[in-house]
C-alpha positions in Angstrom: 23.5 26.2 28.1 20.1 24.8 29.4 18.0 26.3 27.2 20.1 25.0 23.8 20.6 21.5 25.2 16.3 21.6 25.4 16.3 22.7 22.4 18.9 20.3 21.0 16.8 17.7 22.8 13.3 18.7 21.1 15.5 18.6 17.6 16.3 15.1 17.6 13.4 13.9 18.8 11.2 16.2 16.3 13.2 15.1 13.4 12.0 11.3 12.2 14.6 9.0 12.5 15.1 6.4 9.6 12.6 4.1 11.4 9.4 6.6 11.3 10.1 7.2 7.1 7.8 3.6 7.0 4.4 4.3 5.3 2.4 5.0 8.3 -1.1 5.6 7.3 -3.6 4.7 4.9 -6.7 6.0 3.2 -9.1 3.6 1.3 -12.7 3.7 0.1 -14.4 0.8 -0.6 -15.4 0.7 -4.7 -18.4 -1.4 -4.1 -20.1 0.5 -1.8 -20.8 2.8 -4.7 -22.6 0.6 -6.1 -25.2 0.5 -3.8 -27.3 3.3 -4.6 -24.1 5.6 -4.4 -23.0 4.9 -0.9 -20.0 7.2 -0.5 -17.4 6.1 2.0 -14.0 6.2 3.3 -11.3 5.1 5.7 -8.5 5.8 7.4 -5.8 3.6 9.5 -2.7 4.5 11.4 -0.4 1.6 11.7 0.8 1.3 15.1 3.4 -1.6 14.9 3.9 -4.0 12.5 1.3 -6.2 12.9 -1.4 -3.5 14.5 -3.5 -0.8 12.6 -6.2 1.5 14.3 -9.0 2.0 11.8 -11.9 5.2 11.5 -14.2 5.3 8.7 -17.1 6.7 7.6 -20.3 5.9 5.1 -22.6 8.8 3.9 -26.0 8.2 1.4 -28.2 11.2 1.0 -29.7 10.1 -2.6 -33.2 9.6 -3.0 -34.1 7.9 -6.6 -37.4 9.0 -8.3 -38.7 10.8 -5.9 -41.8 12.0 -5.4 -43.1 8.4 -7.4 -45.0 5.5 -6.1 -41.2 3.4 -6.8 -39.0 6.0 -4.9 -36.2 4.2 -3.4 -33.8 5.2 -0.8 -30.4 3.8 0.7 -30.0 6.5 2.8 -27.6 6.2 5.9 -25.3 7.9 8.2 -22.7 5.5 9.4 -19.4 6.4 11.8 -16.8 3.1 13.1 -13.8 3.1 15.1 -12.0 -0.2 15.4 -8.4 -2.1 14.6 -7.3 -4.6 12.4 -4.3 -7.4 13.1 -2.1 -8.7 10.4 -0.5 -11.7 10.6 2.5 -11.2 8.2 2.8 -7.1 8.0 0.4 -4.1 8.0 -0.4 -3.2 4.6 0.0 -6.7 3.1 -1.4 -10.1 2.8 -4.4 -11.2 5.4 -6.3 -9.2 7.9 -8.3 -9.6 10.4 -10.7 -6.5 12.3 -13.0 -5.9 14.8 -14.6 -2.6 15.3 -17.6 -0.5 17.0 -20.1 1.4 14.6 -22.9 3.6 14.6 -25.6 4.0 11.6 -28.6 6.3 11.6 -30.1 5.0 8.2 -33.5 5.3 5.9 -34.2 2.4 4.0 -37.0 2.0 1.4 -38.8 1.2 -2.3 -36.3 -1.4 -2.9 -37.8 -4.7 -2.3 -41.4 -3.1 -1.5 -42.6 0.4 -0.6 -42.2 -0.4 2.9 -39.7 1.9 4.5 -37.6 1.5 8.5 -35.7 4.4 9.7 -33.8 4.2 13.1 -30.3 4.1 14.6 -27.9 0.9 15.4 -25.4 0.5 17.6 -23.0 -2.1 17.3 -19.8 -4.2 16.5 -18.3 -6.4 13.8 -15.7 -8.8 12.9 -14.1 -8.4 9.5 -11.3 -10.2 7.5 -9.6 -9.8 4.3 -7.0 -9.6 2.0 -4.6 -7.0 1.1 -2.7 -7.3 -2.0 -0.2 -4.6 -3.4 0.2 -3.0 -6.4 2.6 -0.5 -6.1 4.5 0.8 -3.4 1.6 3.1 -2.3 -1.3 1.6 -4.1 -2.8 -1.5 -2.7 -6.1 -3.3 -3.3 -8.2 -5.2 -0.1 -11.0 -7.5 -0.5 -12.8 -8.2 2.7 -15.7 -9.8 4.3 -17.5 -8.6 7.6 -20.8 -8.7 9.7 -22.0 -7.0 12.8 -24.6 -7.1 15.5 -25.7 -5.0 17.9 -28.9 -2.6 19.1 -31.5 -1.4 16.2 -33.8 1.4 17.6 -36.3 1.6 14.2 -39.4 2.3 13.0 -41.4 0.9 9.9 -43.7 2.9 7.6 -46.5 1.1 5.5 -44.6 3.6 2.6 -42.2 6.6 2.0 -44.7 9.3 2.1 -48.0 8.0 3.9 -46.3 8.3 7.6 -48.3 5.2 8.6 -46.0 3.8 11.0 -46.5 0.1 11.1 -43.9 -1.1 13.6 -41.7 0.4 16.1 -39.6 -0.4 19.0 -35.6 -2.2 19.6 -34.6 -5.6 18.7 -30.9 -6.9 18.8 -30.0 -7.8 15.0 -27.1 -10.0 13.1 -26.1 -8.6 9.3 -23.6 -8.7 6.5 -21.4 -6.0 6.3 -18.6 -4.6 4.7 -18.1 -6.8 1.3 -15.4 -4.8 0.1 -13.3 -4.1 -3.0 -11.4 -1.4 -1.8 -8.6 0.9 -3.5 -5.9 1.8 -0.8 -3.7 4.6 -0.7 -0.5 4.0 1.7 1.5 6.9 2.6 
C-alpha cells in the first residue's frame, strides 16, 4: 500500500499539469553577430515566472581572413555569459530589460591597423530590448547593451612580428550586444 501510494505520488507530480504546457524555454542567436567577421553565437533562456527569464549564451570566432598577408584580419574571440532578463508585460513579448556576467578571451587585429591585443575580460552588462512575435514559436528581439569590467591584454606592433607593445590590466566600458536576433520559443 505504501509503496503504490509513492508511486501514485511521483505520477502526479511527474506528469505536467496544464500550467507547465506554457512555452518554457527559448533558443535565439543573434543575426548580426554574423556579420561581424562570422561571429557565431547563441542563447538560451528558461523562463522562470512570468516576468523572469535566466539567460546563458555563448559567442565563438575562430576565422582568420587572408592570412599569412600583410592585411590579415582577425575577430577572433571566445565569449561565455550567465545572466537574467525582466519583462515588464510577459516573458517572451514586448520590452526587456537584462543584466548579466561574461567572460571573453579574444584576438583582435588588421581591422583598423595591423596592430593586434589579445587578452581576457571579465565583466557585466546591462541590456534592453524588444521582443516582437511572429508566430506562436517564432519571435524576433532587437536589443541594445554595454558592459564593463577587468581587461587583462596585451598589444602587438602586428599579427606576426610578436613585438609586444603594451601589456598589463585596465578596467574598460564598451558596446555590446546590438542585436537582431531570431528566437525560437518552445
Amino acid at each position: 500500500m505504501k509503496k503504490s501510494l509513492i508511486i501514485i505520488l511521483f505520477l502526479i507530480l511527474a506528469l505536467p499539469s496544464p500550467s507547465c504546457m506554457a512555452q518554457r524555454f527559448s533558443v535565439s542567436t543573434n543575426l548580426l553577430g554574423y556579420a561581424a567577421l562570422g561571429t557565431m553565437n547563441v542563447e538560451g533562456s528558461y523562463s522562470l515566472s512570468r516576468r523572469f527569464s535566466l539567460t546563458a549564451g555563448a559567442i565563438y570566432n575562430p576565422f582568420t581572413f587572408r592570412e599569412d598577408s600583410p592585411e590579415q584580419m582577425q575577430l577572433r574571440q571566445r565569449s561565455f555569459s550567465l545572466g537574467c532578463r525582466i519583462w515588464p508585460w510577459h516573458t517572451w513579448s514586448g520590452w526587456w530589460f537584462a543584466a548579466k556576467g561574461r567572460y571573453q578571451e579574444y584576438n583582435f587585429g588588421g581591422l583598423i591597423s595591423s596592430r593586434t591585443d589579445e587578452g581576457d575580460r571579465y565583466g557585466m552588462g546591462i541590456y534592453a530590448g524588444y521582443t516582437h512575435m511572429l508566430a506562436p514559436h517564432l519571435n524576433m528581439e532587437f536589443g541594445l547593451g554595454a558592459w564593463a569590467g577587468l581587461d587583462d591584454y596585451r598589444t602587438y606592433s602586428c599579427q606576426d612580428c610578436g613585438i609586444t607593445v603594451g601589456e598589463g590590466r585596465k578596467t574598460f566600458i564598451l558596446p555590446d550586444d546590438v542585436m537582431i536576433a531570431l528566437v525560437y520559443v518552445f
